[in-house]
Every structure is written in C-alpha cells, then in structure tokens.
Backbone as CSV, one residue per row, in Angstrom:
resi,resn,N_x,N_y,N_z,CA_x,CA_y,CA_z,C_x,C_y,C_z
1,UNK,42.488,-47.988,-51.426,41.089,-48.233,-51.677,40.776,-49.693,-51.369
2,UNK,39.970,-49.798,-50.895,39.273,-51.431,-50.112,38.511,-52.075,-51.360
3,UNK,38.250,-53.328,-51.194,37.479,-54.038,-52.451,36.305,-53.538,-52.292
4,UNK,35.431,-53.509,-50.788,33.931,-53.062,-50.897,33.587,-52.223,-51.351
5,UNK,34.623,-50.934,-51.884,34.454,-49.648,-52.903,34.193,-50.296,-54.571
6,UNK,34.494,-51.108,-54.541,34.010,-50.921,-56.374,33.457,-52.722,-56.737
7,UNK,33.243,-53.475,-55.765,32.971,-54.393,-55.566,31.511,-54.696,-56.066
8,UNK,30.813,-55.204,-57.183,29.433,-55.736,-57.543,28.807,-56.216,-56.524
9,UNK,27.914,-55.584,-55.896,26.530,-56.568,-54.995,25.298,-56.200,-55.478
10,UNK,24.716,-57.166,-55.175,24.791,-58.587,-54.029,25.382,-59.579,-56.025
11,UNK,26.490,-60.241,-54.679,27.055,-61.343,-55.704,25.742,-62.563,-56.204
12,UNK,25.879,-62.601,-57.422,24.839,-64.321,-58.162,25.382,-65.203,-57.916
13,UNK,24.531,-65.872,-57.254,24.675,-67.499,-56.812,23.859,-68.283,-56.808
14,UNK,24.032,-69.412,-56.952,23.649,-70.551,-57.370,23.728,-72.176,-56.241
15,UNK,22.927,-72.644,-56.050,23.447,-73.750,-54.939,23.951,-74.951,-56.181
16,UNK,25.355,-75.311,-55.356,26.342,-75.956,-56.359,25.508,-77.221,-57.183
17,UNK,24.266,-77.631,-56.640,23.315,-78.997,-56.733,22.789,-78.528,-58.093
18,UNK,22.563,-77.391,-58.388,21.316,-77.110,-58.881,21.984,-77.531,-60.207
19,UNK,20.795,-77.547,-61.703,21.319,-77.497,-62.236,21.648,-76.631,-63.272
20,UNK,22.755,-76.783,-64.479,23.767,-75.589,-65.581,22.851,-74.870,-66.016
21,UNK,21.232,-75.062,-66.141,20.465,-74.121,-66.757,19.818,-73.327,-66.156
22,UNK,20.269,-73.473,-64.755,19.767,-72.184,-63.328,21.094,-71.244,-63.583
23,UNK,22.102,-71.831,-63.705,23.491,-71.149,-63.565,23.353,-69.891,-64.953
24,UNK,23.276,-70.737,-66.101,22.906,-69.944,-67.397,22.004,-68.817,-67.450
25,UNK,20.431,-69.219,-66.661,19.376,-68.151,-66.566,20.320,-66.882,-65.729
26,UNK,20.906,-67.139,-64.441,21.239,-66.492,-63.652,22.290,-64.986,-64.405
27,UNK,23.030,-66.213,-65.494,24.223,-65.046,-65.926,23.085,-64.048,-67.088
28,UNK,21.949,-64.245,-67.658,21.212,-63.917,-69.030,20.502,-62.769,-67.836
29,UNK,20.456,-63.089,-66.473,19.150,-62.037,-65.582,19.954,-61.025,-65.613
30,UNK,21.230,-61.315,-65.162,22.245,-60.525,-64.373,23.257,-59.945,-65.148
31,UNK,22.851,-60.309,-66.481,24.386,-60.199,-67.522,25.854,-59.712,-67.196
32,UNK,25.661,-61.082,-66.798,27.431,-61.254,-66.130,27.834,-62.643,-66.559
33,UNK,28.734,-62.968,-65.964,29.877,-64.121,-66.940,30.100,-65.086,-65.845
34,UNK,29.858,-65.089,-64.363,30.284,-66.040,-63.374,29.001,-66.020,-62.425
35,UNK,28.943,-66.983,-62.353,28.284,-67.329,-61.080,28.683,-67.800,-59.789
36,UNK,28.992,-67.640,-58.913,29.389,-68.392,-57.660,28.494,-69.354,-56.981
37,UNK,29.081,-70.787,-56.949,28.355,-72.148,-56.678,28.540,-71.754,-55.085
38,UNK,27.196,-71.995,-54.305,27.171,-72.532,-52.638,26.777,-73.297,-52.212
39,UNK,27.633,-73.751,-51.411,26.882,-75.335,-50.774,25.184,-74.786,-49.857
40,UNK,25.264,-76.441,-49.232,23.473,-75.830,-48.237,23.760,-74.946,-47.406
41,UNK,25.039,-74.764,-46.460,25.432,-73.035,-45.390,24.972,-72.075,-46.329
42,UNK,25.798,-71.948,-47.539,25.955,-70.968,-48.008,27.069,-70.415,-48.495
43,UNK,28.135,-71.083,-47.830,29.365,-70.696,-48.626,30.115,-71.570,-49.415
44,UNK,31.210,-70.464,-50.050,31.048,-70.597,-51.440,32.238,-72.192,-51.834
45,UNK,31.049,-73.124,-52.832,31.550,-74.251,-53.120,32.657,-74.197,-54.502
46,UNK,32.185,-73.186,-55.553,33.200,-72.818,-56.350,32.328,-72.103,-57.443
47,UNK,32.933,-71.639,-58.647,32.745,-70.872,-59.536,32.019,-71.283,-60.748
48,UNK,31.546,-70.963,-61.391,31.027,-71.502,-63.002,31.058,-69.939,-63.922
49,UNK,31.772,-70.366,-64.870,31.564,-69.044,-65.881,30.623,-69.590,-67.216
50,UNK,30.389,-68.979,-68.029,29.671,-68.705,-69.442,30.630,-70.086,-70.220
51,UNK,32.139,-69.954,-70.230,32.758,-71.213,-70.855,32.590,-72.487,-70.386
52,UNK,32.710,-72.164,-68.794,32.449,-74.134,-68.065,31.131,-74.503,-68.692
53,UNK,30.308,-73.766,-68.950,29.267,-73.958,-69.087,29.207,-74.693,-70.648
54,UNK,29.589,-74.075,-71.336,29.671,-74.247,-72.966,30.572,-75.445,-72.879
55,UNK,31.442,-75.937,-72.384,32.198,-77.049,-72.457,31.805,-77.990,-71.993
56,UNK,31.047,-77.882,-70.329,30.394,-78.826,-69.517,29.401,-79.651,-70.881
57,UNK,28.784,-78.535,-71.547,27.313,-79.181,-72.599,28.163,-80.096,-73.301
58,UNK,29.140,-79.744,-74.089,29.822,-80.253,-75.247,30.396,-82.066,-74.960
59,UNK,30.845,-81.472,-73.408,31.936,-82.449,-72.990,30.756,-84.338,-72.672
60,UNK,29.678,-83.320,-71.891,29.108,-84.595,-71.322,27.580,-85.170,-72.341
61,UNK,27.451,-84.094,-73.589,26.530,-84.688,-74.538,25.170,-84.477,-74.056
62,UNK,24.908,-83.432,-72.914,23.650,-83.571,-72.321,22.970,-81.915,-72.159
63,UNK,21.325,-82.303,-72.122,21.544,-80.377,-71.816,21.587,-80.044,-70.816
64,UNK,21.977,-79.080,-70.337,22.156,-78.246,-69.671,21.428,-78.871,-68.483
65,UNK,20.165,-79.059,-67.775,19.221,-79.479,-67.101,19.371,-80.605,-66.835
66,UNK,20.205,-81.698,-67.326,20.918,-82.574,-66.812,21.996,-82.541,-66.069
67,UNK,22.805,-81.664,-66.430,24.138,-81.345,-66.000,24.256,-80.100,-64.539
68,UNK,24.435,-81.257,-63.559,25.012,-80.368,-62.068,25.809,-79.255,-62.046
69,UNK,25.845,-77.976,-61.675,27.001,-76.862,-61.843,28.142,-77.464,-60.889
70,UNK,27.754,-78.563,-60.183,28.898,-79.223,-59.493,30.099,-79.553,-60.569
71,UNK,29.368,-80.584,-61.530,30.360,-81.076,-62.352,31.470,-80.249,-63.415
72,UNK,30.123,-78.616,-63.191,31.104,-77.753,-64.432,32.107,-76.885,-63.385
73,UNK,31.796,-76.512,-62.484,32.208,-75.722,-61.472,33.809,-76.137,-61.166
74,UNK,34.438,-74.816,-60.924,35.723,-74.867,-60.424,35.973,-74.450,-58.952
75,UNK,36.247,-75.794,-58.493,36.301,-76.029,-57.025,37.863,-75.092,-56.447
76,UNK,38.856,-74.663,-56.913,39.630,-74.755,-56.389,39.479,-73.224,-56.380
77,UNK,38.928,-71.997,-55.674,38.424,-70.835,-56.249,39.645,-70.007,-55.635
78,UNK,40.024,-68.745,-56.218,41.186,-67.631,-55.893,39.902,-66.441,-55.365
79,UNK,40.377,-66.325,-53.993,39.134,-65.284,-53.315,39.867,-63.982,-52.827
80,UNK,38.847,-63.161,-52.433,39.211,-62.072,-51.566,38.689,-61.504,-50.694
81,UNK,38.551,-60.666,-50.125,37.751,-59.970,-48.838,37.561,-58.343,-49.657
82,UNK,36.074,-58.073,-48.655,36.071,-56.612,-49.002,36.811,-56.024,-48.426
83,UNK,37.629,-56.456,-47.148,38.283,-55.213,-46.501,39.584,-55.446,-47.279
84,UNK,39.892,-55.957,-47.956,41.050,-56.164,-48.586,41.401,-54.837,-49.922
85,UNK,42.767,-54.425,-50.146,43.192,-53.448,-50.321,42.594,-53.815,-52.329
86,UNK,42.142,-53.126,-52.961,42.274,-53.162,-54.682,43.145,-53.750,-54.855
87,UNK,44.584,-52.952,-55.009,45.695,-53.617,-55.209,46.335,-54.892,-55.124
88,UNK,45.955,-55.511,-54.012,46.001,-57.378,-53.662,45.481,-57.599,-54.329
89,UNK,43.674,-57.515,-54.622,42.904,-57.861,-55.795,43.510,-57.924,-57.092
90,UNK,44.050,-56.815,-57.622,45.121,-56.882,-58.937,46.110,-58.044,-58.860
91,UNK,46.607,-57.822,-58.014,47.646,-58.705,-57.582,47.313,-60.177,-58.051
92,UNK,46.306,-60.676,-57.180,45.727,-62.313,-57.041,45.206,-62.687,-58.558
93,UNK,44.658,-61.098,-58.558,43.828,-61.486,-60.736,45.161,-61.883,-61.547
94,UNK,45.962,-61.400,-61.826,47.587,-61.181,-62.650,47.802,-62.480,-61.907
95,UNK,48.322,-62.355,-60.623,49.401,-63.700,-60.812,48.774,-65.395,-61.314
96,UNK,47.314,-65.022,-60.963,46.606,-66.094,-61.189,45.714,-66.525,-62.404
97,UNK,45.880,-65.333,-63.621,45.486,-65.344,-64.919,43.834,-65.640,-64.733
98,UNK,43.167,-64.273,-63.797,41.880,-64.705,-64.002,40.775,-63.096,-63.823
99,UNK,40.543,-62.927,-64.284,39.234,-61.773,-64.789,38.125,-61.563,-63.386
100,UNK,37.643,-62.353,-62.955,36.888,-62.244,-61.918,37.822,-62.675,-60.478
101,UNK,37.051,-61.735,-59.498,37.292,-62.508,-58.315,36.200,-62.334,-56.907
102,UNK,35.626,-63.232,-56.933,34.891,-63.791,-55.845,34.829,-63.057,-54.171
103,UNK,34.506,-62.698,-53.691,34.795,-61.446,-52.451,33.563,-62.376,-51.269
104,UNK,34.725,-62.642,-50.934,34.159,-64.098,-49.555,33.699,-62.984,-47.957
105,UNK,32.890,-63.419,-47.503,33.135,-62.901,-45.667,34.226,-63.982,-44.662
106,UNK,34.491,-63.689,-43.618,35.317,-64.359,-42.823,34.905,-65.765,-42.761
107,UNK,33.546,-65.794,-42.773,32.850,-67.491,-42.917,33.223,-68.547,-44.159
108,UNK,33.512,-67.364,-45.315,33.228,-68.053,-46.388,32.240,-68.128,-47.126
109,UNK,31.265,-66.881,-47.115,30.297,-66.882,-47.909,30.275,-65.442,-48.524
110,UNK,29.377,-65.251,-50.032,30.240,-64.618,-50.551,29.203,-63.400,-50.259
C-alpha cells in the first residue's frame, strides 16, 4: 500500500515568517496537531506542533503574535513521498520516535 492511500489532504501550512498565532488558528480550523512551515517557493521549511508552540510562548515570554513559527519550528524534518510504500512510513515514524510525517513531492513541497 502507497502513502497517497491513507495520506491527509491537502496538508496545513503555514509560511515559516508568519506568525505562532496563524500556526495555532490553523491547528483549532483543522483540528490537527502539526502544521508544516514553507518558505516563499513553497517548500517545506519545517514543522510546528501544538507543543513547540506551548513552549515557544513559555520559553520566549511573548504572545504568540510576536513569536515567528520560524523560531518554534523544527527545521531538521523526517519526510516521505506518496509513492512511498506505508511500511517505510512505519519504519521512519519508529526509528525516529515521531507520530506525524510530512509527505513532500520530488520538489519538496508538501
């Protein structure tokens, strides 16, 4: 079975500039837990969940509307493809201790 079989679209995103309280509205529209940050192309700059978010506030003393999803965002992102098999998907989630995963095109956008 391929990822584009059980795969959520169209993925929520966010341009990485904007700021934590676009990211927040986005997860409350969509009730979901991640957002995917994009640069000005479009592809994908990195991740923000419901916690970066709650920590980003805590950490930098500011609300939300101050705070860039750049700064909360996790740049270093674990991706996949739709043509890619489920099973890899399992695979990359487990070895990499992570719940979501991000489903890129050949460009890099998600």
């Amino acid at each position: 079975m391929r990822i584009s079989e059980v795969m959520s679209h169209p993925a929520v995103t966010c341009p990485a500039d904007a700021a934590l309280d676009a990211a927040a509205r986005l997860m409350w529209e969509f009730d979901c837990g991640l957002v995917l940050a994009v640069n000005d192309d479009g592809r994908l700059a990195g991740v923000v969940t419901d916690r970066d978010i709650c920590l980003a506030a805590y950490m930098h003393r500011k609300p939300l509307h101050l705070i860039p999803v750049a700064k909360a965002m996790v740049k270093q992102v674990i991706s996949a493809h739709a043509e890619d098999e489920v099973l890899s998907a399992e695979h990359l989630m487990r070895d990499n201790r992570i719940r979501r995963l991000p489903v890129i095109d050949q460009a890099g956008h998600p």
